[in-house]
DRENRO-429886 format. One record per residue: chain; x, y, z negated of N, C-alpha, C in turn; residue number from 1. Coordinates in Angstrom, 2 decimals. Atoms other than C-alpha are relative to their C-alpha. Example, Ala and Ser with C-alpha at 12.3 -4.5 7.8 and 13.67 -1.06 7.14 Angstrom:
   c      n.px      n.py      n.pz     ca.px     ca.py     ca.pz      c.px      c.py      c.pz     k
   A      0.89     -1.19      0.00     12.30     -4.50     -7.80      0.90      1.20      0.00     1
   A     -0.82     -1.19      0.06     13.67     -1.06     -7.14     -0.77      1.09     -0.73     2
END
This chain:
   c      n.px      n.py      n.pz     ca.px     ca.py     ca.pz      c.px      c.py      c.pz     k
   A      0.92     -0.73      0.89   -160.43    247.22    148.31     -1.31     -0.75     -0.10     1
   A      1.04      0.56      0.36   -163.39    245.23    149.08     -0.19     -1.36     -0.48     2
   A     -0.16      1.27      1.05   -161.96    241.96    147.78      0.02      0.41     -1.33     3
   A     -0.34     -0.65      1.58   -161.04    244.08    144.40     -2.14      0.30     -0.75     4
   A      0.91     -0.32      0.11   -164.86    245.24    144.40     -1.23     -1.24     -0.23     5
   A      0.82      1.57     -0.14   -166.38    241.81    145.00      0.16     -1.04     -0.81     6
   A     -0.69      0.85      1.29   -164.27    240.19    142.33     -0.52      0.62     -1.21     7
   A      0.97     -0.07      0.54   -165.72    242.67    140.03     -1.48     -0.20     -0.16     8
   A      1.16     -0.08      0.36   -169.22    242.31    140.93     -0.25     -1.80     -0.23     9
   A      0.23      1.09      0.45   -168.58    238.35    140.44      0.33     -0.49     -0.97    10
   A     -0.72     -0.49      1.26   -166.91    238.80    137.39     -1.86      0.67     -1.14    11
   A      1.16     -0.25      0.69   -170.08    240.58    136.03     -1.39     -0.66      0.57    12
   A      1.52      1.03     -0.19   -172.68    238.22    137.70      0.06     -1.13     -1.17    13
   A     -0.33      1.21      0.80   -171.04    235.26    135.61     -0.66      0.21     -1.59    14
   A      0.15     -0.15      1.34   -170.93    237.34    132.42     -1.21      0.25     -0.56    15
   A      1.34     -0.23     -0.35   -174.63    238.18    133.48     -1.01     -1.35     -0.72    16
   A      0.68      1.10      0.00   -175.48    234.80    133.28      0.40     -1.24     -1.33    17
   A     -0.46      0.53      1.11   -173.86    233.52    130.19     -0.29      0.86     -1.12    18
   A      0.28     -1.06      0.73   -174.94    236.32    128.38     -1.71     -0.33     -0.11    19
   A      1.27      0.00     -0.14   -178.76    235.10    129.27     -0.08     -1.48     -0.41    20
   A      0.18      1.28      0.28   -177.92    231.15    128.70      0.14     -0.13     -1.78    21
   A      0.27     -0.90      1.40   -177.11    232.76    124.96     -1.00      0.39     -0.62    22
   A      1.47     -0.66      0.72   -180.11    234.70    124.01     -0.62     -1.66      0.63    23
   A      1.18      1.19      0.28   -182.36    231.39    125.80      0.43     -1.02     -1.47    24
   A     -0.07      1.21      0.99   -180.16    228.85    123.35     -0.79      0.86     -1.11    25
   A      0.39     -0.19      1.31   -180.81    231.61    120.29     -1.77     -0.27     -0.08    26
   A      1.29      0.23     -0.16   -184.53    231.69    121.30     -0.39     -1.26     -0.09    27
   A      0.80      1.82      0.05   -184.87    227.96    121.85      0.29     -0.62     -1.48    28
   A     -0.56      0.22      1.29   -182.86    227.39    118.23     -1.26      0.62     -0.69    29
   A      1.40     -1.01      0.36   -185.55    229.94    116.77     -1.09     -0.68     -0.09    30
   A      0.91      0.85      0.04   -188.21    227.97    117.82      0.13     -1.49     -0.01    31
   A      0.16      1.62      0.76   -186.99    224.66    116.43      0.09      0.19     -1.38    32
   A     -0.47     -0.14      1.26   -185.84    225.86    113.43     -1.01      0.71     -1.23    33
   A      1.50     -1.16      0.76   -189.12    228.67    112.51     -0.18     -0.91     -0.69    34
   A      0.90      0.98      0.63   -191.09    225.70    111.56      0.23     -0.61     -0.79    35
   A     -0.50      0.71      1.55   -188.85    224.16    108.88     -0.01      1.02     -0.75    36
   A     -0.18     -1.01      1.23   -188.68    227.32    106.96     -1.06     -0.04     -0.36    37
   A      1.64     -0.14      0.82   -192.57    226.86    106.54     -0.41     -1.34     -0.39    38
   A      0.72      1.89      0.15   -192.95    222.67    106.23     -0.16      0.37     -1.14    39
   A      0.77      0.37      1.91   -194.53    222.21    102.62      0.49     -0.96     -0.22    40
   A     -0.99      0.87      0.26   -192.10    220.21    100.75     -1.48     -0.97     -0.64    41
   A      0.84      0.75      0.60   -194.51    216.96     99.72      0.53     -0.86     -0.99    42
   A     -0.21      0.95      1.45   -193.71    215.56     96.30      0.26     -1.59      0.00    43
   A     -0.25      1.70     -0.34   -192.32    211.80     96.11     -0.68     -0.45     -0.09    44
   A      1.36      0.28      0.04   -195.32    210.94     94.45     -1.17     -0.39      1.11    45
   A      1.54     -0.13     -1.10   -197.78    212.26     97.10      0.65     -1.11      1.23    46
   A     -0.74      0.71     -0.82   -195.38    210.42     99.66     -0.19     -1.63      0.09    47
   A      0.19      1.08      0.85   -195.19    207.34     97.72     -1.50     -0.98      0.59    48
   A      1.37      0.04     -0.52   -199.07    207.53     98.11     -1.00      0.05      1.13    49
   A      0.44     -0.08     -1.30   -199.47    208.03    101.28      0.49     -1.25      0.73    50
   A     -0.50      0.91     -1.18   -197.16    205.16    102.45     -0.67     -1.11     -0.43    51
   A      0.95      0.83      0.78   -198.97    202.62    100.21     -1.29     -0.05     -0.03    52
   A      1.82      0.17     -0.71   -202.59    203.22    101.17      0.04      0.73      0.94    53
   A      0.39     -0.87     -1.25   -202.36    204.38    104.55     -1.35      0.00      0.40    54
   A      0.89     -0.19     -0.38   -205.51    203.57    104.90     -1.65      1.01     -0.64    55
   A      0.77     -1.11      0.79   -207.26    205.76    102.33      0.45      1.37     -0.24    56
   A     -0.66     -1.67      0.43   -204.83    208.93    101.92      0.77      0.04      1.17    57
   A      0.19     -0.58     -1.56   -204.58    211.13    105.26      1.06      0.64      0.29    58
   A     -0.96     -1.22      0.58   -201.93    213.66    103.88      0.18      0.74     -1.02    59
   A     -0.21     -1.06      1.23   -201.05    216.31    101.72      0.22      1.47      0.91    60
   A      0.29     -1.70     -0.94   -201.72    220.28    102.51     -0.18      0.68     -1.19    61
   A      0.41     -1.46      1.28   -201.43    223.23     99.54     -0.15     -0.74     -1.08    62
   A      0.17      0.41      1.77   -200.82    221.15     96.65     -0.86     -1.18      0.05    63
   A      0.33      0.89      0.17   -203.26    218.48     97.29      0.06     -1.38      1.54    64
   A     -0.02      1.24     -0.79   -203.66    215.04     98.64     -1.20      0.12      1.06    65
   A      1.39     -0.30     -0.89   -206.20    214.77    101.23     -0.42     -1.88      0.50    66
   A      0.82      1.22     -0.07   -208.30    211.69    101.41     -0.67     -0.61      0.84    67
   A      0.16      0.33     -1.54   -209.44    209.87    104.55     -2.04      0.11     -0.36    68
   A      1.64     -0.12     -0.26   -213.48    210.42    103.13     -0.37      1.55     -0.31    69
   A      0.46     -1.36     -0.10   -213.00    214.07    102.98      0.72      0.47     -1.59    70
   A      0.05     -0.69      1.49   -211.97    214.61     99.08      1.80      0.83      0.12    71
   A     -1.16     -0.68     -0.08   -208.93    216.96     98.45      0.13     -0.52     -1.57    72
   A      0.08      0.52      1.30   -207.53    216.10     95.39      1.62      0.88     -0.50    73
   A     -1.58     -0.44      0.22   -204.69    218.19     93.47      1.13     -1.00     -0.59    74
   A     -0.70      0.68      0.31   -201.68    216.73     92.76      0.72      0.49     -1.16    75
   A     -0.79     -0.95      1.56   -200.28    219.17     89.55     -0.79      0.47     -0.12    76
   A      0.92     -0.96      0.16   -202.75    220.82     88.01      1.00      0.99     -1.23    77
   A     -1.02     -0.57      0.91   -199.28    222.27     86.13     -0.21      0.06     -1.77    78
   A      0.26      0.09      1.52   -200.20    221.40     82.73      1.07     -0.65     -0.86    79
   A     -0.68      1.13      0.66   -198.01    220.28     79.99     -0.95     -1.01     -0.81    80
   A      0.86      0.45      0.76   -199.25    217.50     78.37      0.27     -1.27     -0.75    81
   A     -0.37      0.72      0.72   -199.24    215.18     75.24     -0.09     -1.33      0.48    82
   A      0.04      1.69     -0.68   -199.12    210.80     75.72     -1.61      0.05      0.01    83
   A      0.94     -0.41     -0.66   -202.69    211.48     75.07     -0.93      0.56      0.83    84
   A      0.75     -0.50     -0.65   -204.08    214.09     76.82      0.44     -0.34      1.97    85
   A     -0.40      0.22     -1.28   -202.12    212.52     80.00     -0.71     -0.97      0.22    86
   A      0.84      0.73      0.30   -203.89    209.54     79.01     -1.61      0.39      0.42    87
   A      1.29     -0.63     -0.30   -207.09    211.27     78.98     -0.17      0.76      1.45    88
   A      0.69     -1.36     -0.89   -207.08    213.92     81.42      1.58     -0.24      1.24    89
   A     -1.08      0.43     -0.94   -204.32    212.55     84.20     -0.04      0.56      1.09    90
   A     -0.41      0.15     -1.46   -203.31    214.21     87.28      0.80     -0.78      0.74    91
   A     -0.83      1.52     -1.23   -201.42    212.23     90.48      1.39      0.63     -0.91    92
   A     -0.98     -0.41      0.24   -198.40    214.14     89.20      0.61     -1.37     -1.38    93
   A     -0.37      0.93      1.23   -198.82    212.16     85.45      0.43     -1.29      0.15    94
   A     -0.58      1.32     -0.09   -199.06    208.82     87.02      1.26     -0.53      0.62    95
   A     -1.40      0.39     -0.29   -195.34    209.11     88.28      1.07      0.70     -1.25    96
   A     -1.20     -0.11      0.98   -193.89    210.33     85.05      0.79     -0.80     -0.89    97
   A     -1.02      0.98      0.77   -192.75    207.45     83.73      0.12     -1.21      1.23    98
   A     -0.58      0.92     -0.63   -190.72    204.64     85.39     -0.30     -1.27     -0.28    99
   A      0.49      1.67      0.12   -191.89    200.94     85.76      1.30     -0.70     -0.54   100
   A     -1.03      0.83      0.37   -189.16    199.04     83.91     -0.41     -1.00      0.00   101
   A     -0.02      1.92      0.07   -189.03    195.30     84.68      0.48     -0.62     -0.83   102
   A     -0.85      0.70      1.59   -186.20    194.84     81.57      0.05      0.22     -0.64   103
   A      0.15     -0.74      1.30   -186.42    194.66     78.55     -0.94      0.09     -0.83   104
   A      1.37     -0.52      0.72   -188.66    195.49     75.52     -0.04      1.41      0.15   105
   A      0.21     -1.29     -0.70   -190.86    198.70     76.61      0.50      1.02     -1.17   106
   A     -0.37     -0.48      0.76   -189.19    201.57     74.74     -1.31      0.85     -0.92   107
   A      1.25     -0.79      0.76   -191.34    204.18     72.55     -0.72      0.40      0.87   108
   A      0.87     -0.42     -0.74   -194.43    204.97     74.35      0.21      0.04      1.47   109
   A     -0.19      0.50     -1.32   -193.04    203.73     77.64     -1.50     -0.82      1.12   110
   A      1.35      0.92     -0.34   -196.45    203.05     79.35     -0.33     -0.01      1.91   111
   A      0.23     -0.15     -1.84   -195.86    203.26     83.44     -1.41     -0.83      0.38   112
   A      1.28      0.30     -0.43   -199.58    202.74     84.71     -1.08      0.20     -0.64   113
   A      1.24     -0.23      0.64   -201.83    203.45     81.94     -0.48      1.42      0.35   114
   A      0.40     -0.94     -0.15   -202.17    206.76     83.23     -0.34      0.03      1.58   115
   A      0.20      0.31     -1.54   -204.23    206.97     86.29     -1.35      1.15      0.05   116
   A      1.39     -1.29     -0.16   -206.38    210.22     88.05     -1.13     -1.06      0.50   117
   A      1.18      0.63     -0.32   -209.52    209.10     88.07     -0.59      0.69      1.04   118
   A      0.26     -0.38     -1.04   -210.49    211.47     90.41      0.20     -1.02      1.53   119
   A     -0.34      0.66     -1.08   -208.23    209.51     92.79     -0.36     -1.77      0.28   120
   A      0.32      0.85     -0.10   -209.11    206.45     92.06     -1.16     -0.15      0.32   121
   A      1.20     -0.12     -0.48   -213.01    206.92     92.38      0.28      0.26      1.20   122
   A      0.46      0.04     -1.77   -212.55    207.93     95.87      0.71     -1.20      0.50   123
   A      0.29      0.69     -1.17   -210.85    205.32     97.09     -0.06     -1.68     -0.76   124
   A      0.90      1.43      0.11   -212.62    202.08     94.98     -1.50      0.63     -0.12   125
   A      1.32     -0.10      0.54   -215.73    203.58     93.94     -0.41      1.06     -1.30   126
   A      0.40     -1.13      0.74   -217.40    206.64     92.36     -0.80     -0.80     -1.36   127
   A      1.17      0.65      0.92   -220.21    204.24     90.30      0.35     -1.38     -0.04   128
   A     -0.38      1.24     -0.15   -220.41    200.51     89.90     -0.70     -0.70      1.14   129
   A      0.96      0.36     -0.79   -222.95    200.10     92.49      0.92      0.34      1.46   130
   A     -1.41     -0.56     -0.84   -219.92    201.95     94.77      1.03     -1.42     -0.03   131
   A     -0.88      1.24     -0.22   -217.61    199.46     93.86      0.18     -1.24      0.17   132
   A     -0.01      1.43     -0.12   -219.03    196.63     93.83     -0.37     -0.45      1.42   133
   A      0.56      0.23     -1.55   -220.23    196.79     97.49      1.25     -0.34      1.25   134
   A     -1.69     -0.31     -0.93   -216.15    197.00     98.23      0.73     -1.35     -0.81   135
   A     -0.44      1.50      0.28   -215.58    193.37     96.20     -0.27     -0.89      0.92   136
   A      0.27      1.24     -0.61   -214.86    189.97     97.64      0.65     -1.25     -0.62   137
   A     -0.72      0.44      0.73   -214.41    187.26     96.16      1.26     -1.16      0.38   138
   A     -1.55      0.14      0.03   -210.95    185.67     95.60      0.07     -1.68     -0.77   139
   A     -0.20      1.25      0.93   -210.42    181.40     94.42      1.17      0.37     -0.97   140
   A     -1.02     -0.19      0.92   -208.46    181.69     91.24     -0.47     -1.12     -0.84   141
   A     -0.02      1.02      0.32   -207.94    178.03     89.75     -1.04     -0.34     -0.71   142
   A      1.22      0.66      0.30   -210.86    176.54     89.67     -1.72      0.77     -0.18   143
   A      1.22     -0.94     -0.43   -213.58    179.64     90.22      0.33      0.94      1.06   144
   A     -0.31     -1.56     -1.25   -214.00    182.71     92.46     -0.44      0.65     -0.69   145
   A     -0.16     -1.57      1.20   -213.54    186.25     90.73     -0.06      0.64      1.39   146
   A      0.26     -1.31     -0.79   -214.63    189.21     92.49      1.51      1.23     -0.58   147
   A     -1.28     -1.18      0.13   -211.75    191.81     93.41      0.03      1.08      1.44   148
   A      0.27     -1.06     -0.38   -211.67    195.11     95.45      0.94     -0.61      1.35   149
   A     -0.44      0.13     -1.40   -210.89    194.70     99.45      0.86      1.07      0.39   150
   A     -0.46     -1.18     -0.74   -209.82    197.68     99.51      1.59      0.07     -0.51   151
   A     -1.50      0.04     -0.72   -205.67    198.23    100.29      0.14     -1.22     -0.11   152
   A     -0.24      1.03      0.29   -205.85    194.97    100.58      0.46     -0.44     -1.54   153
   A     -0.61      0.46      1.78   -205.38    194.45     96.85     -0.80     -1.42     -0.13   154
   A      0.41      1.81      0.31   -207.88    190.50     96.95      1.00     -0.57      1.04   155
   A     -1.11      1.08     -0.44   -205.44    189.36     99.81      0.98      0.40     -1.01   156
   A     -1.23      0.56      1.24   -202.52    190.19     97.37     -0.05     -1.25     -1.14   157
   A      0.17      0.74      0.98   -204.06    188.60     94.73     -0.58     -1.20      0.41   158
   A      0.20      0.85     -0.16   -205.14    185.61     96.60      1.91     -0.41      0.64   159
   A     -1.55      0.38      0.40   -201.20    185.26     97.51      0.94     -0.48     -0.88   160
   A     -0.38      0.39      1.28   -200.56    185.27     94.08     -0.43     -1.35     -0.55   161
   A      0.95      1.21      0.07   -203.29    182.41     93.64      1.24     -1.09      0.21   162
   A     -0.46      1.05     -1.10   -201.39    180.56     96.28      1.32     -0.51     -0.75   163
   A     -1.73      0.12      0.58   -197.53    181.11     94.77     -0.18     -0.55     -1.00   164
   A      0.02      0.25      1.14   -198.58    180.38     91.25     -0.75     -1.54      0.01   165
   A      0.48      1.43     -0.01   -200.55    177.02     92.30      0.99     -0.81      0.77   166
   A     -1.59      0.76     -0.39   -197.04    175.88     93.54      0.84     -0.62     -1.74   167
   A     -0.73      0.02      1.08   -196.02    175.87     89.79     -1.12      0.06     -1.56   168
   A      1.24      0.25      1.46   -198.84    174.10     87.49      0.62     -0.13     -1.39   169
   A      0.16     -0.43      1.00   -196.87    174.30     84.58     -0.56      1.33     -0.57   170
   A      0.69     -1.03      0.72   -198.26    177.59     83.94     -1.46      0.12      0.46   171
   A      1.58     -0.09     -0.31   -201.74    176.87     84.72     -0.85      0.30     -1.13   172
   A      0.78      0.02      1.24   -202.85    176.74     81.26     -0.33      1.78     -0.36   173
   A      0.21     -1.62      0.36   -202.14    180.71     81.40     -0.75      0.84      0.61   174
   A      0.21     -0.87     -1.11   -203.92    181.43     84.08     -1.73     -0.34     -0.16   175
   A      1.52      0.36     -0.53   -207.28    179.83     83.75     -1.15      0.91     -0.77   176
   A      0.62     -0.97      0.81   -210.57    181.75     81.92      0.36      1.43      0.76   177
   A      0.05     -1.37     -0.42   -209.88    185.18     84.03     -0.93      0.36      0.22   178
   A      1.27     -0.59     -0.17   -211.96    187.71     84.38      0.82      1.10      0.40   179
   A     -0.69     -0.82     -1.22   -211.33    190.87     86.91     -1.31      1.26     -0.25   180
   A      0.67     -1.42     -0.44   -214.18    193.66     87.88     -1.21      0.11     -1.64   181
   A      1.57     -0.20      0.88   -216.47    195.22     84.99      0.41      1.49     -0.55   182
   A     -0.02     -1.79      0.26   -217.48    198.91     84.94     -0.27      0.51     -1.58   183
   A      0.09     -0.31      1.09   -216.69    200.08     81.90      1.53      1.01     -0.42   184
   A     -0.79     -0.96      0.41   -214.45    202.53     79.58      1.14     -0.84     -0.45   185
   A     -0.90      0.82      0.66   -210.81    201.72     78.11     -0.93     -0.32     -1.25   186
   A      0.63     -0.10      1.17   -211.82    200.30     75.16      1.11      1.22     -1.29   187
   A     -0.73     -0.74      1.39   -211.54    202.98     71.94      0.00      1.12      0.60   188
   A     -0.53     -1.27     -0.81   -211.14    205.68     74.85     -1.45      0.49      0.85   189
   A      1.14     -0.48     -1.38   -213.25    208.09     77.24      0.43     -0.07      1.09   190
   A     -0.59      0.16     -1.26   -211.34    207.01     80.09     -0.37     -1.27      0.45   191
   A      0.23      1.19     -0.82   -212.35    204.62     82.93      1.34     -0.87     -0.05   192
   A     -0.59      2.10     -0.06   -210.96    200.40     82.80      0.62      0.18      1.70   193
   A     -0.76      0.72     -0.93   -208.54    199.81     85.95     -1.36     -1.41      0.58   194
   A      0.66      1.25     -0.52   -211.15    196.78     85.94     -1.26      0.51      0.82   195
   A      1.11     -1.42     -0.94   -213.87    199.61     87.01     -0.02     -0.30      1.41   196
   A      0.09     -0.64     -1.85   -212.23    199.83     90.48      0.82     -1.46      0.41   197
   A      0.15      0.87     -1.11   -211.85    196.20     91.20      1.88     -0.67     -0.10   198
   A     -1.06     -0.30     -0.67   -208.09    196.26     91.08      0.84     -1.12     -1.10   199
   A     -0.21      0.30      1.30   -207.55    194.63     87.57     -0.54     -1.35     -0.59   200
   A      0.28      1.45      0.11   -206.97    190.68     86.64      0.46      0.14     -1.81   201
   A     -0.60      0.33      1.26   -206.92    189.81     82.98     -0.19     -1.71     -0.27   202
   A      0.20      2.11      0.36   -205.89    185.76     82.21     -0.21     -0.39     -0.83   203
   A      0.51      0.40      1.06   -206.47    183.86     79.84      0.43      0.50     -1.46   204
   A     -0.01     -0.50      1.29   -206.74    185.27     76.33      0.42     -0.43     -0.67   205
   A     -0.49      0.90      1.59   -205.53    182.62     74.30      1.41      0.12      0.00   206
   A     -1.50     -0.29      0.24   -202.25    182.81     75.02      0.47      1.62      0.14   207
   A     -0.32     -1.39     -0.18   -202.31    186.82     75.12      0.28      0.81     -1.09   208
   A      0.22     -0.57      1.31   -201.54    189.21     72.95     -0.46      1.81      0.32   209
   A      0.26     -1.45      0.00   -202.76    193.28     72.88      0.26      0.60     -1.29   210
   A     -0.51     -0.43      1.04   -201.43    195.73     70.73     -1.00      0.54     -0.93   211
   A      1.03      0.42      0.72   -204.87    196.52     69.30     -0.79     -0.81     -0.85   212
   A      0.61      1.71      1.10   -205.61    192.99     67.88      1.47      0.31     -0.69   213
   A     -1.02      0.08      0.66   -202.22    193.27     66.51      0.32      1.11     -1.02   214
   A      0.04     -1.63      0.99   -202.38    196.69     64.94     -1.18      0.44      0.00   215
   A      1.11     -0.13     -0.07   -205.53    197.06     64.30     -0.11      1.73     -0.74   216
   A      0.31     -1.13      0.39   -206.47    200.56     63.92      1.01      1.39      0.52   217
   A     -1.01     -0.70     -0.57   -203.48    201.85     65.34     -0.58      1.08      1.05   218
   A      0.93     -0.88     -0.78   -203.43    205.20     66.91      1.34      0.03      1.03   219
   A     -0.61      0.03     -1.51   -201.48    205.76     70.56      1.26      0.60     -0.79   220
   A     -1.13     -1.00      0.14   -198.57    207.81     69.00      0.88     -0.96     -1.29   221
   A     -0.64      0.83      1.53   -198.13    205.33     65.54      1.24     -1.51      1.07   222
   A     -0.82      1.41     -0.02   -194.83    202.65     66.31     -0.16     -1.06     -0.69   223
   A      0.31      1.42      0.16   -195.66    199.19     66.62      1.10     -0.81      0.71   224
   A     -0.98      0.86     -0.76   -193.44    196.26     67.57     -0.71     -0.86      1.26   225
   A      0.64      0.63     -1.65   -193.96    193.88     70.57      0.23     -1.58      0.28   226
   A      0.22      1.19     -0.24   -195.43    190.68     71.25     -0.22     -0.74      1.50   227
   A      0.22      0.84     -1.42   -195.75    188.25     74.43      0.10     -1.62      0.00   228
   A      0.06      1.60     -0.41   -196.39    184.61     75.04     -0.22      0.02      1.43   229
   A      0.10      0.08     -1.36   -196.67    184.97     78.78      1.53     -0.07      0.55   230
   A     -1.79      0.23     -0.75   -193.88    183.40     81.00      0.56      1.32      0.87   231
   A     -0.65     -1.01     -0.72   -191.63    185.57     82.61     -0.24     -0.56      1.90   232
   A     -0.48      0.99     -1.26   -191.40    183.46     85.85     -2.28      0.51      0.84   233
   A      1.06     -0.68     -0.05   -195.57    184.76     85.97     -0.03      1.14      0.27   234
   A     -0.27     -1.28     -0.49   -195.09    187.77     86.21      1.16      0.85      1.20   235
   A     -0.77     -0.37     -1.08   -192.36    188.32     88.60     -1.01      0.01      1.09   236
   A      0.59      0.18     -1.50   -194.75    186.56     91.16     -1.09      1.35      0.01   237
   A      0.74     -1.08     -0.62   -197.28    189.51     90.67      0.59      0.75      0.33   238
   A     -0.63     -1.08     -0.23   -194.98    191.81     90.76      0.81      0.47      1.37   239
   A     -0.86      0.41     -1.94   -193.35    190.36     94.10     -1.05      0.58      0.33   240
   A      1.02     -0.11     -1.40   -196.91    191.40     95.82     -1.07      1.46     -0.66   241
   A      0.74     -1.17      0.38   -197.81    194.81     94.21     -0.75     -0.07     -1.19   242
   A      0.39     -0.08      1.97   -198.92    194.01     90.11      0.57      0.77     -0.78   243
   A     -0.27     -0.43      1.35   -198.28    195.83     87.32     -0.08     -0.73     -0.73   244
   A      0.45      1.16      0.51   -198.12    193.65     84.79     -0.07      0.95     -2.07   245
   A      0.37     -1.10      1.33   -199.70    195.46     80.61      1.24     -0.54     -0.81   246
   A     -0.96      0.16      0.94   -196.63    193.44     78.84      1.41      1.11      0.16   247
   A     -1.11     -0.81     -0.25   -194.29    196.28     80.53     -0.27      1.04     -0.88   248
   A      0.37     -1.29      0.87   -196.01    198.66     78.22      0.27      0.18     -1.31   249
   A     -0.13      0.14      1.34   -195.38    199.87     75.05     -0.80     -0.41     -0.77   250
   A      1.37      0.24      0.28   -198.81    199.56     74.04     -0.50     -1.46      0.40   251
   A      0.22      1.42     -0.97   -198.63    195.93     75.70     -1.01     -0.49     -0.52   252
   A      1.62      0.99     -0.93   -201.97    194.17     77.21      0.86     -0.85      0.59   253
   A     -0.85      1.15     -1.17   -199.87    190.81     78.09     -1.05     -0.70      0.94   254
   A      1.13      0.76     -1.18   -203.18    189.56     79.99     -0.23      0.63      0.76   255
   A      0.57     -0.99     -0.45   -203.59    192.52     81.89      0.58      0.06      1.03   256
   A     -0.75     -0.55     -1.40   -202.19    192.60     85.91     -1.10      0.55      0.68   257
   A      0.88     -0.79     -0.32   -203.32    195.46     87.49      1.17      0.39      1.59   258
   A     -0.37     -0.14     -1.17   -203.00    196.02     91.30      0.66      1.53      0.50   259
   A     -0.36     -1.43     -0.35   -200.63    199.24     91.62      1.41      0.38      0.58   260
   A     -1.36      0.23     -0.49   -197.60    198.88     94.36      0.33      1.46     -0.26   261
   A     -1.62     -1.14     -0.09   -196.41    202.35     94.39      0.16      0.66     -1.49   262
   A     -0.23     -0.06      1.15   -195.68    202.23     90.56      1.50     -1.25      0.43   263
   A     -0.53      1.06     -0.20   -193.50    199.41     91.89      1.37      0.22      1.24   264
   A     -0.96     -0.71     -1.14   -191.27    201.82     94.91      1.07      0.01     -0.49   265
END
C-alpha cells in the first residue's frame, strides 16, 4: 500500500513539474514575441537611408527619419502628387518613386533623382551657403581643384573617380571646364540646385547637351526626344562609386553627376 501511494505522489510531482516548465516556456515565448507585434515596420527607403549615411541619419521612430543633429524629418507626408508638385514640394517617400535605370533611353518622365526633400538635404549639407560651404574640400579634377562636400564622404568618391577616369585620357576632353558647388535655384524652378549642397559635378559643356537648350521653352510634362554625346564607359565609372548621372533622365542634363548612392541600391 505504501509503494502504491508513493508511486502516486511521484507520478504527480513529475506532472507538477512539467506542467510549470510549460507555463515558464509560454511566458518566456510571450516575452520574445510581445515586442514584434509592436516593432514599427521602417520603409525601404528610410532603410536605404540609413545604411548609406550612417553617419548623418540615427533612425526612424513614428513616421519620421531622425537625424544625428536633432531634426526629425517625415518620411510621407501622404500626399498624392503630380511630376511637378513632387518636383517642387518632395518628401523622402518621392525620392524613391521612381527607379534608377542604367538601360536604355529614359522613358516618359522617367527622372530618378531630380526629386529630392530639401528638408533632408539641408540638414545634412547645409541649411545656407555659408553652412555649406564650411563642409567643402577641395578635390584635383584634371588640371584644377573644385570644391565638393566632405560630408558622406561624397569628395573622396569623387576624387576616386578623378583617379579611374585619369587611367583613360581618351575622354579627357569631356571632363575638363567643371564646375561643382554654387548656391542657387534649379534653373526656371523654386527648388534648390543639388550643386547647393556640394554634392553635384557638372563637365564640360561643350560636349553636353540639356533638354532646355534643346527645347527651349519646354514645360516638364510636354514630350521631347533625347540627346547625349557623353561616353558611356564615363559614366559607369561614376556610377561604380555612388553618381547619378542627368543623361538617365528624361529631362536629360548629360553634364550633370550628382552624388546619390542610395538611388543606386
Amino acid at each position: 500500500m505504501n509503494k502504491i501511494l508513493l508511486l502516486f505522489c511521484m507520478i504527480g510531482y513529475f506532472q507538477s513539474c512539467i506542467s510549470g516548465e510549460m507555463k515558464a516556456k509560454s511566458s518566456s515565448d510571450s516575452l520574445i514575441t510581445q515586442p514584434l507585434e509592436y516593432m514599427e515596420r521602417i520603409p525601404k527607403g528610410a532603410q536605404i537611408l540609413m545604411d548609406v549615411y550612417p553617419d548623418q541619419i540615427k533612425g526612424y521612430s513614428n513616421g519620421m527619419l531622425l537625424i544625428i543633429n536633432g531634426d526629425k524629418i517625415q518620411y510621407d507626408d501622404k500626399k498624392e502628387k503630380g511630376i511637378i508638385e513632387m518636383l517642387d514640394n518632395s518628401d523622402i517617400e518621392d525620392m524613391f518613386c521612381m527607379q534608377y535605370n542604367m538601360n536604355g533611353t529614359p522613358e516618359y518622365l522617367s527622372d530618378a533623382g531630380r526629386s529630392r526633400c530639401e528638408q533632408l538635404f539641408k540638414a545634412m549639407y547645409g541649411r545656407c551657403e555659408s553652412e555649406a560651404r564650411k563642409r567643402l574640400v577641395q578635390v584635383e579634377w584634371f588640371g584644377k581643384s573644385i570644391p565638393f562636400t566632405s560630408v558622406n564622404g561624397a569628395a573622396d568618391s569623387l576624387r576616386i573617380v578623378a583617379h579611374r577616369l585619369k587611367q583613360m585620357p581618351q575622354y579627357s576632353k569631356y571632363l575638363t571646364n567643371a564646375s561643382t558647388f554654387y548656391w542657387r535655384k534649379v534653373r526656371g524652378a523654386n527648388r534648390q540646385s543639388a550643386h547647393s549642397y556640394g554634392i553635384a559635378i557638372d563637365v564640360n559643356t561643350q560636349y553636353s547637351n540639356y533638354w532646355l537648350w534643346e527645347y527651349k521653352g519646354a514645360k516638364e510634362t510636354d514630350r521631347i526626344g533625347y540627346t547625349n554625346r557623353i561616353p558611356e564607359e564615363i559614366v559607369r565609372v561614376f556610377e561604380e562609386h555612388g553618381f547619378i548621372w542627368g543623361g538617365r533622365w528624361y529631362h536629360f542634363d548629360t553634364m550633370h553627376f550628382e552624388f546619390r548612392p542610395e538611388l543606386l541600391r
